[in-house]
N, C-alpha and C positions, 0 to 999 in steps of 0.2 A: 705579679699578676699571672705570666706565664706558668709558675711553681702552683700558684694555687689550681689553674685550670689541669698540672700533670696530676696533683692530686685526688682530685675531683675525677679526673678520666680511668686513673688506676683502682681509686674506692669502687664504681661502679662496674670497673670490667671484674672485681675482687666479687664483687655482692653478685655478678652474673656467673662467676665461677663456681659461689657455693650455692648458688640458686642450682646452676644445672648439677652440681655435684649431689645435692639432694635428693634433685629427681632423680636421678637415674639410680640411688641408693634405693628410693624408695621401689621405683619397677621392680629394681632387681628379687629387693626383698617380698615383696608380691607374686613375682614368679616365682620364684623359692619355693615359701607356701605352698602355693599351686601345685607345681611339683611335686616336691616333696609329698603332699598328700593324696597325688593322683586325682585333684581338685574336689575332693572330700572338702576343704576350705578354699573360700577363694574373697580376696579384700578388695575392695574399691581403691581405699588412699591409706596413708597411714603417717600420721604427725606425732613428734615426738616434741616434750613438754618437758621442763624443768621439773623438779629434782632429777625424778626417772617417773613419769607417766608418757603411757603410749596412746591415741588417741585412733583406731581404728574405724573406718565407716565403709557401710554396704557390705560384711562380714555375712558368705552363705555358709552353712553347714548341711553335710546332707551325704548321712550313713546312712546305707539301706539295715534294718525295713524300719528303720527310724523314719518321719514325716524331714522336709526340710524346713530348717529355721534361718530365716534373715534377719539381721541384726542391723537396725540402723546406723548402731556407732555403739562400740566393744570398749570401754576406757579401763585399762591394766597399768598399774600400779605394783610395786617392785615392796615387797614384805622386808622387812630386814628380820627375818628369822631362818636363816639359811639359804637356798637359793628357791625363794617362792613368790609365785604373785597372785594378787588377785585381781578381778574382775568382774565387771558388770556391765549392762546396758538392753536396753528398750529394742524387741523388733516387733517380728511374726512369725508365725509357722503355718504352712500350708498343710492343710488336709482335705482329701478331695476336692481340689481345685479351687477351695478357699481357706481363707487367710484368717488367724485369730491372733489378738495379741500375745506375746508373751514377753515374759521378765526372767533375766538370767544373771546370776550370782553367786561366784562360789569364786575357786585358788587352786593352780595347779603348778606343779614343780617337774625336774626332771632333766635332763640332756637334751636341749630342742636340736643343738646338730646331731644328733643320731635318731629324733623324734622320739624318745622314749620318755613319755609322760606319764605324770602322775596329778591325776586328776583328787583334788581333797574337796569333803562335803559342799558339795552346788546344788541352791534348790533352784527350781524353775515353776515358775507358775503360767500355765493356759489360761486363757479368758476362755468363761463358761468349763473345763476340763477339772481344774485342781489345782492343787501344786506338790509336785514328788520331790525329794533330792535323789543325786547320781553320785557315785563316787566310781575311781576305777583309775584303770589306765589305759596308753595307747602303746603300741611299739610299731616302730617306723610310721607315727604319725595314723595309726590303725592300720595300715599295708600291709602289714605280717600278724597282727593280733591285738584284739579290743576285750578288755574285761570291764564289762561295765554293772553296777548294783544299782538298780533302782527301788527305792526306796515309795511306795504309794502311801496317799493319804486322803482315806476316803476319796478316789478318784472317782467320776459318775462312769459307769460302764458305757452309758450311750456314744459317751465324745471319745472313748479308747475305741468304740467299737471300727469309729470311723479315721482314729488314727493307725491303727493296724488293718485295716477295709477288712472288719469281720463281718460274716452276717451271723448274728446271734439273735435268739429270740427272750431274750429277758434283759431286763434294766436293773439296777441297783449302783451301789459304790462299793470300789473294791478300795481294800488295803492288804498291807504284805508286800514283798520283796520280790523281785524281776531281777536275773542276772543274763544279763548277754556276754556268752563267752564264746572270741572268733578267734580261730587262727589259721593262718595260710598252711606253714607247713603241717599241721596235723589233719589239715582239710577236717575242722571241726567248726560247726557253725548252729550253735546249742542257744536256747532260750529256757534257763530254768525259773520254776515259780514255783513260791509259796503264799496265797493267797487270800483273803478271808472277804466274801462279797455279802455284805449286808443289805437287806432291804430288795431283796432278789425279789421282782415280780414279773409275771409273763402278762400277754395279751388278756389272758382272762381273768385276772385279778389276783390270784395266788400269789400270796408270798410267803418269801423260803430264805433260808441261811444259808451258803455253801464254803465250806471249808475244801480246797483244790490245789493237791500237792504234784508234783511232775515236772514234766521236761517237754519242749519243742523245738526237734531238730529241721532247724528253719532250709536248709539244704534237701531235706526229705521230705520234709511238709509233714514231717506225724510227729503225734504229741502223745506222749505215754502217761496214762494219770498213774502215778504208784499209789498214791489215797486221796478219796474224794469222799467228802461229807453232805448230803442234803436235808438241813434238818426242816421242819413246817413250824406252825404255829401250835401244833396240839399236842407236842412232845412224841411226834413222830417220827423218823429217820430211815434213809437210805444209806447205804455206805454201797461206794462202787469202785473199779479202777477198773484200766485195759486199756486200747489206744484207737488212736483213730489215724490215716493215714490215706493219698490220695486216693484208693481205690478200696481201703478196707477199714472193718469196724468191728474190736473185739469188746466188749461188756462184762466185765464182771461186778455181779451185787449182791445184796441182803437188803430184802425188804423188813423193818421195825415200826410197826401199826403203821404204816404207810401206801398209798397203793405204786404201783410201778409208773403206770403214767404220769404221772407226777415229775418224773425224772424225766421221759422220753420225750414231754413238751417241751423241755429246756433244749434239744436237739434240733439244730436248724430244719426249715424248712426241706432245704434243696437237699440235704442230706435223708429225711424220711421219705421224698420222691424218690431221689435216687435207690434206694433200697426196699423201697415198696412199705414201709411200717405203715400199722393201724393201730390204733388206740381204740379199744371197747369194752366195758366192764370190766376193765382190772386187766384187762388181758392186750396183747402184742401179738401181732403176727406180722415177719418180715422175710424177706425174699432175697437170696446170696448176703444175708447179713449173719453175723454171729453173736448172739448171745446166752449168759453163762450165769442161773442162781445158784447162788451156793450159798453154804451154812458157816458156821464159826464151829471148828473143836471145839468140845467143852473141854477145861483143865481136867 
């Protein structure tokens, strides 16, 4: 009787040993995380599951000038095709102070004790937004440098407009490819795109095609267009490029059976106050603004 109550006593101080030995595995590994990403990620709990699933909840993410996404519970599963895993699960992402659902699903690989990952095809889907895949990678966890491809698909411009807080004056859905490329030491922090926004319409009904190639140096806040396309409905075209940046605005175009306003409504509000433009019969007049027609060499 004795023997069975020492063994009785030792199971439970055993079961209270790997109980707390757990926990404190588990904090540990949380702060970790934490750390390690400068709380770029930060985890609620985290349960681990036979064969090898990890069971993760209350998972935030939150790059800038990404929106942030919480995740209610992250379930990762161990690939047997080298050293990869994948992963899924149900949150949300906040944008301007509200919440939409999203779903996240894809496989990343890599050295997590040195943070260098390798993110493989993840699509994600917003409620009312879209859904894009991302592929890329992180080093130190994004600390030192993030290459991220985003991948659009038919996204609505309205619900981007309000995930990057643009004020823009036209709607449609963009597709084409977003690259965010950061890095500490080269102090570079780039936003490339190539993009095609269909079903382009403004306040007054016009609608328009825009094909918009360039770069947005997210550090500088100016976005350089190298080619920009505005086609209309009647086989008209503008072709444009030049940049815009906090305090300046250079234009260059070729008007093709098209008139120029056309282009210059698509220019925010705040930005034609700010520069004084006027739109009137075909014609612009602006004030410390620059702009530039030009022709095409003929061959």
């Amino acid at each position: 009787m004795r023997r069975h109550k020492r063994l009785c006593t030792l199971l439970i101080v055993f079961l209270i040993v790997i109980t707390a030995s757990l926990f404190c595995i588990e904090r540990y590994l949380i702060k970790k995380v934490a750390t390690a990403t400068d709380n770029h990620i930060t985890i609620g709990s985290i349960k681990v599951l036979p064969p090898f699933i990890v069971k993760l909840k209350k998972v935030n993410i939150s790059y800038t000038p990404f929106p942030q996404i919480s995740l209610k519970k992250l379930c990762i599963r161990r690939i047997f095709t080298g050293n990869a895993f994948a992963f899924s699960g149900p949150g949300s992402i906040t944008i301007k102070d509200g919440q939409k659902g999203v779903k996240i699903k894809g496989k990343v690989s890599g050295n997590y004790k040195q943070g260098t990952l390798e993110i493989g095809k993840t699509t994600i889907i917003i409620e009312d937004l879209g859904s894009f895949d991302v592929k890329g990678g992180l080093e130190e966890w994004g600390k030192e440098g993030v290459i991220l491809v985003i991948d659009l698909k038919d996204t609505e411009i309205e619900e981007v407009k309000k995930v990057f807080n643009l004020n823009l004056p036209f709607r449609g859905k963009a597709s084409g490819v977003l690259i965010l490329d950061y890095s500490k030491k080269k102090e570079k922090s780039l936003m490339n795109f190539d993009i095609t926004v269909k079903e382009l319409s403004t306040d007054d009904g016009n609608k328009f095609t825009a094909f918009v190639k360039g770069v947005h140096n997210i550090k500088e806040g100016k976005t350089d267009i190298e080619d920009g396309k505005l086609l209309n409905g009647k086989g008209g075209q503008i072709l444009f490029s030049g940049f815009i940046n906090r305090e300046n605005f250079n234009l260059n175009f070729e008007t093709q059976d098209m008139p120029l306003e056309d282009l210059l409504k698509l220019i925010p509000e705040e930005v034609r106050t700010k520069y004084n433009i006027s739109i009137s019969n075909g014609s612009a007049s602006m004030r410390n603004f620059n702009i530039e027609k030009v022709k095409k060499k003929s061959a």
